[in-house]
C-alpha positions in Angstrom: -76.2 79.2 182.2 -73.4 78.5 179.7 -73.4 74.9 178.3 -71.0 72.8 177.3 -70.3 70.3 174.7 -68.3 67.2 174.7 -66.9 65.9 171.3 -67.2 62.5 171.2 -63.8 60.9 169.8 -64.2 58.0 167.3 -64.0 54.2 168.5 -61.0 52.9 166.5 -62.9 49.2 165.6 -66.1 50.5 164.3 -65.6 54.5 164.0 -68.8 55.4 165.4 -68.8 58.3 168.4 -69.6 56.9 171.1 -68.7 57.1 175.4 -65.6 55.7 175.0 -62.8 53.8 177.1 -59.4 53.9 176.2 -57.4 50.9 176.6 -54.2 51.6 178.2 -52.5 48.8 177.1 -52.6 49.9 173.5 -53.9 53.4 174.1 -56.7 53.1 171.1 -60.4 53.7 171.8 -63.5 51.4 172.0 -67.0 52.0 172.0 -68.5 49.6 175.1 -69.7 47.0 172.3 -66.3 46.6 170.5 -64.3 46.9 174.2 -65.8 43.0 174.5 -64.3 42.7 171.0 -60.9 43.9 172.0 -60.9 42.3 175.0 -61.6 38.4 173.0 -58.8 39.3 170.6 -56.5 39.7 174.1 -57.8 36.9 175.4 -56.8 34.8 172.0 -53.3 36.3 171.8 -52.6 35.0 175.6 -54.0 31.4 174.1 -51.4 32.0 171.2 -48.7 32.9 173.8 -49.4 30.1 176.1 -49.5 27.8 173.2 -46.1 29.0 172.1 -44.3 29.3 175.7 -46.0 25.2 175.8 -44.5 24.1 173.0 -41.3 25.9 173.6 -41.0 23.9 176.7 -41.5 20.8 175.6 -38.9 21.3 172.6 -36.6 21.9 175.5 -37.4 19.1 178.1 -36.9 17.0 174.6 -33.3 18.2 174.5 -32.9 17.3 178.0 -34.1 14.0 177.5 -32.9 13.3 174.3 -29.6 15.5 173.7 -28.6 13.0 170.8 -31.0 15.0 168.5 -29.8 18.2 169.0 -29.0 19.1 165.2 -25.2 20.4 166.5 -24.5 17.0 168.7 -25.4 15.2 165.0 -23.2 17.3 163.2 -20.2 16.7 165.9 -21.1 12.7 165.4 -21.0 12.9 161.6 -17.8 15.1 161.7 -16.2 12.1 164.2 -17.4 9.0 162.4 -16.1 10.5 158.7 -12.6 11.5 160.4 -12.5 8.0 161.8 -13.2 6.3 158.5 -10.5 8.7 156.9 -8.1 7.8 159.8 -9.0 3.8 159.2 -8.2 4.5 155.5 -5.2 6.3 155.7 -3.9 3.4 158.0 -5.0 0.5 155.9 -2.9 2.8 153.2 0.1 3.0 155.2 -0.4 -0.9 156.5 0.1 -1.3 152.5 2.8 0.5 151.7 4.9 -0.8 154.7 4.2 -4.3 153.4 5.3 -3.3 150.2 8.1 -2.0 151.5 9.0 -5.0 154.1 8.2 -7.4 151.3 11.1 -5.7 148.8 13.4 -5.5 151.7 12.8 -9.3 152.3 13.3 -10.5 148.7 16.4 -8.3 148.8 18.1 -9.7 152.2 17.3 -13.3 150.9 19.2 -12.4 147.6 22.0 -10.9 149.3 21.9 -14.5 151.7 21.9 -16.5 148.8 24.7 -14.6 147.2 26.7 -15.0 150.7 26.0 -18.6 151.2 27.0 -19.2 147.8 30.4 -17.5 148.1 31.0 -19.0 151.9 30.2 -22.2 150.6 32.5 -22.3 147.9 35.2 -20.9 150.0 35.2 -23.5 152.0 35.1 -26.0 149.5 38.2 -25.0 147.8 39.4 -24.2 151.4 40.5 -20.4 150.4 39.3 -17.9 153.0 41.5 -16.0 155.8 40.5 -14.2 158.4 39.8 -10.9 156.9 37.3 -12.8 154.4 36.1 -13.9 157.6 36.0 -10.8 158.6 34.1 -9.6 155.8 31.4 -12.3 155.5 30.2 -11.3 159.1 30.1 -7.7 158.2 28.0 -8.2 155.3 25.3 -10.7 157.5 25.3 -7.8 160.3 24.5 -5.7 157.8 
């Protein structure tokens, strides 16, 4: 009677030959006391999974509830409140200048008044206008 002879492969935890099983998830061999082993360290990977897929979730209901926080919403908030400042400062800039402006303008009609009073009244004290003087005085206050 022939015999046979089975070589034992090595378990991949411990490296002793042993009857093995093969785990076809990762396709490495175990010995029966390190397939317990292998099957803890599965078992604490699905804990770290679970953990992870939790917290996951609740950093997303949190952005549901609270989409104010979301970094991105902050930065479009920060970019809108420093554009309106520079839009409020630009006008106050512009309010200046056009009182600047309206202020010479003022000071410049009231001199040209005070010129044209000056002359009407004279004209008519020494009683020497026509109508094209006339004429001209109106001109110059339309203007």
């Amino acid at each position: 009677m022939a015999s046979t002879t089975c070589k034992k492969r090595p378990c991949s935890k411990c490296d002793k030959a042993a009857d093995i099983l093969t785990c076809h998830g990762c396709g490495k061999d175990f010995c029966y006391r390190r397939v317990a082993e292998h099957r803890q360290e599965l078992n604490k990977q699905m804990d770290e999974l679970t953990t992870y897929y939790d917290q996951f979730q609740q950093t997303i209901a949190k952005q549901d509830s609270q989409p104010d926080c979301h970094p991105l919403i902050q930065k479009i908030n920060t970019w809108e409140q420093e554009s309106i400042d520079k839009i409020r400062r630009e006008a106050d800039d512009a309010r200046k200048q056009l009182l600047t402006i309206l202020a010479t303008h003022r000071s410049k009609v009231t001199n040209d008044l005070t010129h044209l009073i000056q002359e009407l009244r004279k004209a008519r004290n020494e009683d020497d206008y026509v109508e094209t003087d006339l004429k001209e005085w109106m001109e110059r206050l339309n203007n």
